[in-house]
C-alpha positions as CSV (number, residue, x, y, z in Angstrom):
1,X,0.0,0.0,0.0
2,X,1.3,3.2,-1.0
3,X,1.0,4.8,2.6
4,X,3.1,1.8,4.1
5,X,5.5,2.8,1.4
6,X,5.6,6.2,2.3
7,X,6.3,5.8,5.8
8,X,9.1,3.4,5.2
9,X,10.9,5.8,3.2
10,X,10.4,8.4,5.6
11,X,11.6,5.8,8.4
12,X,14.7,5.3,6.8
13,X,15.6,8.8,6.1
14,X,14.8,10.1,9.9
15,X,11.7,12.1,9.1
16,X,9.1,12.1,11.6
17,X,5.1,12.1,9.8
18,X,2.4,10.9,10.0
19,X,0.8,9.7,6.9
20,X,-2.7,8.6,6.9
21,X,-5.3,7.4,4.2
22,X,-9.3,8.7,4.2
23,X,-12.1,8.8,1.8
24,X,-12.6,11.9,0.1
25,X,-15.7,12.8,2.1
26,X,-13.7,13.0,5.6
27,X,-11.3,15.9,4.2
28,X,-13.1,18.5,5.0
29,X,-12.8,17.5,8.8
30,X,-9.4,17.1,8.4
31,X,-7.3,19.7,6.4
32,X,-6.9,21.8,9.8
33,X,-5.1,18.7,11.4
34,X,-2.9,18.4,8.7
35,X,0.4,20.6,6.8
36,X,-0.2,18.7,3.5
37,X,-2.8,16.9,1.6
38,X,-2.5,14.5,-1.5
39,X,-4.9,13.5,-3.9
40,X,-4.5,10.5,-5.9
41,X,-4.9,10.2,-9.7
42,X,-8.4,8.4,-9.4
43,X,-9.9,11.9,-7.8
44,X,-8.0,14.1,-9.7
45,X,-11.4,15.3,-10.5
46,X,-12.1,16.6,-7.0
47,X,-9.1,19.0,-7.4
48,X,-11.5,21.8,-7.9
49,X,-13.6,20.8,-4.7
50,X,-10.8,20.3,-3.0
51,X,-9.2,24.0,-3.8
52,X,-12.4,24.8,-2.4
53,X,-12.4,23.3,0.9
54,X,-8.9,25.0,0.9
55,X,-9.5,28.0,0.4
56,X,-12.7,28.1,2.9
57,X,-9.7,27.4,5.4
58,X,-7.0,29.9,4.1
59,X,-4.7,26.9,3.1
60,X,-1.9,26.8,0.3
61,X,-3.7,24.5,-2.4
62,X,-1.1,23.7,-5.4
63,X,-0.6,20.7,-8.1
């Protein structure tokens, strides 16, 4: 899974994250919590939504 993947990676070069997985319909709960966000290339079409939800909350929102 990618997110195992992603923390192994960051594991062996000393970086402490946390890296977690959610349905689309739970970000909006969670973009405070959290310094960065990635969408995977199945939602890409939810980019505009999710620029959305960013900008309600004053975050940086690039791709």
């Amino acid at each position: 899974m990618l997110v195992q993947r992603m923390e192994k990676v960051a594991e062996k070069k000393a970086i402490a994250v946390e890296i977690k997985a959610v349905v689309f319909e739970v970000v909006n709960g969670l973009t405070d919590e959290y310094d960065c966000c990635l969408l995977g290339p199945q939602i890409k079409y939810k980019l505009p939504e999710f620029k959305a939800i960013a900008d309600e909350k004053k975050a940086n929102c690039g791709h």
